[in-house]
Every structure is written in structure tokens, then in C-alpha cells.
C-alpha positions as CSV (number, residue, x, y, z in Angstrom):
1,X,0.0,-10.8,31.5
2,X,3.3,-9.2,32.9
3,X,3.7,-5.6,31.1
4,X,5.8,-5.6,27.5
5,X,7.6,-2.7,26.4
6,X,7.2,-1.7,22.6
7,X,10.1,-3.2,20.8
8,X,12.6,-1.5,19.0
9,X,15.1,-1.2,16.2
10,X,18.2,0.0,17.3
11,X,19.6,2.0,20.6
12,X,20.9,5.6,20.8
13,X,23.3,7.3,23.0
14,X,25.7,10.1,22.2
15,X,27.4,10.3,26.0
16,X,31.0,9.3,27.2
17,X,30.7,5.4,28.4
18,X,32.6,6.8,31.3
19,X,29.5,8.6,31.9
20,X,26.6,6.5,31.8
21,X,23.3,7.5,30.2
22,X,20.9,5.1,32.4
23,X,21.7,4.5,36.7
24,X,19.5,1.7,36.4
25,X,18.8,0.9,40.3
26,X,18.2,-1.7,43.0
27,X,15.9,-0.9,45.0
28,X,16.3,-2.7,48.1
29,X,19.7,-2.9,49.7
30,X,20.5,0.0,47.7
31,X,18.0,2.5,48.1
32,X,15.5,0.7,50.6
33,X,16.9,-1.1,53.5
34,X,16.5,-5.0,54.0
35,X,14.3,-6.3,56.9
36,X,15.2,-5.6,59.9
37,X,15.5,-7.8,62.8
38,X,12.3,-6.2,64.5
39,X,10.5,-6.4,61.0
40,X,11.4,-10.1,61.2
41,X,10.7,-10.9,64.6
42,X,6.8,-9.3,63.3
43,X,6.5,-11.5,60.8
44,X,7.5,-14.7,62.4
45,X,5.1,-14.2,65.4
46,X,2.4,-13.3,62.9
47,X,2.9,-17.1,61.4
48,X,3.5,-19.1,64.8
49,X,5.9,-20.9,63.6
50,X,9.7,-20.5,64.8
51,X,13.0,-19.7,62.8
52,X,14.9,-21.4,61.2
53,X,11.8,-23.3,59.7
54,X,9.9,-20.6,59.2
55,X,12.7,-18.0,56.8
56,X,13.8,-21.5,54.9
57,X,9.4,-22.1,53.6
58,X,9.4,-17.9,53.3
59,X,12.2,-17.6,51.0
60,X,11.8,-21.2,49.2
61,X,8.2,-19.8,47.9
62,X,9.6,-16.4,47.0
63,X,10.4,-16.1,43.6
64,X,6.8,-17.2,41.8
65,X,5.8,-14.3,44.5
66,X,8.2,-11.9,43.2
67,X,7.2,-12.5,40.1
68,X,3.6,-12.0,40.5
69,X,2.9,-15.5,39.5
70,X,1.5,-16.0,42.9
71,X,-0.8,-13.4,44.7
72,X,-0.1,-12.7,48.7
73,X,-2.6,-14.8,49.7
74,X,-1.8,-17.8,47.3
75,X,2.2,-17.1,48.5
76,X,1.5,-17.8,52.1
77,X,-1.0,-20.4,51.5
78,X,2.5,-22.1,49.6
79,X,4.7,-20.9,52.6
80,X,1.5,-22.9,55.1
81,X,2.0,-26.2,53.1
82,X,5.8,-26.3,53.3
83,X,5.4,-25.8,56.9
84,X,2.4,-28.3,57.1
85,X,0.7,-25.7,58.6
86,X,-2.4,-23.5,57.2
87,X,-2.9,-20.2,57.9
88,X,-6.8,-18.6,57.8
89,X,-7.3,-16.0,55.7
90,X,-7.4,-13.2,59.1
91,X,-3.8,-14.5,59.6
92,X,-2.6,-14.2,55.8
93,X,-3.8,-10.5,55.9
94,X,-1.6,-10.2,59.0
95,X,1.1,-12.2,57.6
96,X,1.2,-9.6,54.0
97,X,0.9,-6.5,56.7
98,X,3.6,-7.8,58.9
99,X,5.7,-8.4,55.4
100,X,5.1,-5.0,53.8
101,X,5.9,-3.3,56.8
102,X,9.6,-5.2,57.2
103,X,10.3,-4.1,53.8
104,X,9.2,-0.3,54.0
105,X,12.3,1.2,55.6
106,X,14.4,3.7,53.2
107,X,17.9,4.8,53.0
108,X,17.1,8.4,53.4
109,X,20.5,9.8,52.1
110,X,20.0,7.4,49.1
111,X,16.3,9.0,48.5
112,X,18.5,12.4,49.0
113,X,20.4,10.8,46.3
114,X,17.6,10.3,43.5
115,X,16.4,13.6,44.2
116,X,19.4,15.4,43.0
117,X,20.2,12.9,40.0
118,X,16.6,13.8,38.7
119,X,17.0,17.6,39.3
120,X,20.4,17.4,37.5
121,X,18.7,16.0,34.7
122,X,20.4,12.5,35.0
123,X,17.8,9.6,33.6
124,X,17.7,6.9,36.1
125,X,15.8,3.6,36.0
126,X,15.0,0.9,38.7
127,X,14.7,-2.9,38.5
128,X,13.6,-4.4,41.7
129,X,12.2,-7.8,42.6
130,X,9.5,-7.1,44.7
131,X,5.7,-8.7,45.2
132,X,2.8,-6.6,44.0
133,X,1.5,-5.9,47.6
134,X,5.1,-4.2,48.0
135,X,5.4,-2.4,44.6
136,X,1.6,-0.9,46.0
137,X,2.8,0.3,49.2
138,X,5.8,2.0,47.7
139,X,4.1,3.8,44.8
140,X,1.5,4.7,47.1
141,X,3.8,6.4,49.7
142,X,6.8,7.4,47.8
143,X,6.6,9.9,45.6
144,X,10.2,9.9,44.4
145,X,9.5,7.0,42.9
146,X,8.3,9.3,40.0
147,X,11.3,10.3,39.1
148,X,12.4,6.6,37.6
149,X,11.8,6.7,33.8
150,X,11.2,2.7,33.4
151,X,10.2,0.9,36.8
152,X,11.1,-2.7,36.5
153,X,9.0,-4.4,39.0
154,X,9.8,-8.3,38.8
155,X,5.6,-8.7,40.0
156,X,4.7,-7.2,36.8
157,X,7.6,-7.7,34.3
158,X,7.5,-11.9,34.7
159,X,11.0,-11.3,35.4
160,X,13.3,-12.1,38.9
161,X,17.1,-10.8,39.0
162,X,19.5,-12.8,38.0
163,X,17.1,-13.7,35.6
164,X,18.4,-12.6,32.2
165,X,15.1,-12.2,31.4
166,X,14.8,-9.3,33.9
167,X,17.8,-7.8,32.1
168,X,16.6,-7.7,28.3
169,X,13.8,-6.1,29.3
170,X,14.8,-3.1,30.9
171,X,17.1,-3.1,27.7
172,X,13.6,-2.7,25.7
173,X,12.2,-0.3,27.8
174,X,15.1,2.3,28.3
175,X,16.5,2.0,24.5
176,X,19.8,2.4,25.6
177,X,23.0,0.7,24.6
178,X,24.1,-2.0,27.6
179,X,27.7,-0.3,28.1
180,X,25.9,3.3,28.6
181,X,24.1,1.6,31.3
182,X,25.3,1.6,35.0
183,X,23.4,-0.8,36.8
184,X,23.9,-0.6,40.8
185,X,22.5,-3.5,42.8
186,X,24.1,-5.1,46.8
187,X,24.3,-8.7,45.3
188,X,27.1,-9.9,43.1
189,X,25.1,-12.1,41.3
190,X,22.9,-9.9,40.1
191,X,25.7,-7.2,39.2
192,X,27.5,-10.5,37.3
193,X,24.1,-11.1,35.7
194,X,23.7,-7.7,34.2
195,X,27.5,-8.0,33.2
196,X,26.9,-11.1,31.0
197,X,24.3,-9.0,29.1
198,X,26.7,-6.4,28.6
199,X,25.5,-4.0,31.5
200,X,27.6,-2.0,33.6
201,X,27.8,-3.2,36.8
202,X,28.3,-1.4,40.5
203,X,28.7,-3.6,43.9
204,X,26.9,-1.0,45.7
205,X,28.8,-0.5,49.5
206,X,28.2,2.9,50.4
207,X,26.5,6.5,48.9
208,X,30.5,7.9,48.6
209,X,31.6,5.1,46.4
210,X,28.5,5.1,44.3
211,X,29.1,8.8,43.8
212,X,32.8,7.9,42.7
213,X,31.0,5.5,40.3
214,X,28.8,8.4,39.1
């Protein structure tokens, strides 16, 4: 059962909406960096099988897997089928190794970042879709991650961005009014997603211009 925050009657806020209450983040792209090519070129040689093949079955099967409808074994069993392959259970723990791994890379001036929105007493909030293997790993080795008041992982919320879903939730959870939020994500149509739901969007580019944004 994905985790529910309590429900509530109304929202308050008493700052400018040019300054929002909530930076409700991405995490990867934004914070954490994407795989990189290395990460990839692990992960591919850990399944045998060769690109392009092998990214289309990964990222097919991704979403129940973000969502923690599927566990990391059951997700690359999924990813084996589509490839009518099958992959023992020795080269599924590589294969959720590998993966980890190509996602654990941070943006260290974005981590510089959090740090001094949380000592500046600025309430920030993250919404990330990310597998529960992943979400592990990064509350095990990050301790910044403490400084996020409501961390919406899409493994335990039910929830994938662009998913409204995913939005109306973290609405719940942070009690905040949708236009005192500034939500800053790399994809448009997640940042057009969290628009339609009356969320402040950011394209996020670079540290400066989020700063600008701030």
C-alpha cells in the first residue's frame, strides 16, 4: 500500500507568490545527474544483450518499477521477457547493482544548493520517480536528503510524474497552496503537468537561473 498523507481542510500561506513557500524538487536531472555513458555501458554488458534492444525493453518496463508496483527482481524478469531472454537470479542482482550505480552520481553545486536553502530556513520538498532499490541507496548515503520536508518517491507514493496523481499528492502532504509552490524539474512535461494542477513551474537549465527563479 503506497504511503497516504493525512488529508486536510484547507491550505495556508502568508508569503509573496513571487516568493514561493515550497521548492518542490526533481531529483534527477536536477539535483542528481542522469546515467552516464560508462554507467550505461555497465548495465548493458551486465544483461548481454546489445543497444538499441536492450534501452527500448529497460525503459518500456519502467514505470510499474518506478512506481513500486514491481520489485527489482520482478522488473528485470519483465525487461528478460521483452527481450526473450531470462536472466538468473546472480545476473538480476548484478543487473539492480549495475542500475543503482548509473543513477548515484550528484550535482555537487546543486547538493551545495539544498544545503543553504535549508540553513536559510527555506522549506523545500522533492518528488522524484525513482525504484525502491534507488530511493534505498540514496537515503542510505545522502544525508541531505533530510533536509526535504515531504519526499515524494513515485516507488512508495503509487504515483509516476506526469502523472497528476503524483501532483495532488505532494499537494496533501505539504498543505500548501499550488501557486506558492515552485516546482523545478529538466522535463517539460512534467513542469506542464504540475502547471495544469496549478503548480509553479521551472525548466531547470542551470544552478544561476534557478537562483534567478529563487
Amino acid at each position: 500500500m503506497p504511503d497516504s498523507p493525512e488529508s486536510h481542510v484547507s491550505y495556508v500561506s502568508h508569503a509573496s507568490p513571487a516568493s514561493p513557500d515550497v521548492v518542490l524538487f526533481d531529483l534527477f536531472g536536477v539535483i542528481a545527474r542522469h546515467q552516464s555513458a560508462e554507467g550505461k555501458g555497465r548495465i548493458a554488458r551486465a544483461a548481454g544483450v546489445a543497444a538499441p534492444a536492450f534501452w527500448d525493453a529497460y525503459w518500456a518496463r519502467r514505470q510499474p518499477y518506478d512506481q513500486g508496483v514491481l520489485t527489482g527482481p520482478a522488473y528485470w524478469r519483465q525487461v528478460a521477457d521483452t527481450l526473450a531472454t531470462r536472466f538468473d537470479e546472480h545476473r538480476i542482482a548484478g543487473l539492480i547493482e549495475a542500475d543503482v550505480a548509473s543513477w548515484s552520481a550528484v550535482d555537487e553545486v546543486m547538493v551545495a544548493l539544498v544545503e543553504e536553502l535549508a540553513a536559510a530556513g527555506r522549506r523545500i520538498a522533492l518528488l522524484s520517480n525513482i525504484p525502491d532499490e534507488l530511493a534505498a541507496y540514496y537515503e542510505e548515503h545522502h544525508a541531505w536528503l533530510k533536509h526535504f520536508s515531504v519526499r515524494a518517491f513515485s516507488c512508495r507514493i503509487g504515483h509516476a510524474k506526469p502523472d497528476p496523481g503524483a501532483y495532488d499528492w505532494c499537494l496533501t502532504a505539504l498543505r500548501t497552496e499550488p501557486d506558492r509552490i515552485l516546482f523545478v524539474d529538466d522535463r517539460e512535461e512534467n513542469i506542464r503537468a504540475a502547471e495544469t494542477a496549478g503548480i509553479r513551474g521551472h525548466l531547470f537549465t542551470t544552478p544561476e537561473r534557478l537562483r534567478g527563479a529563487l
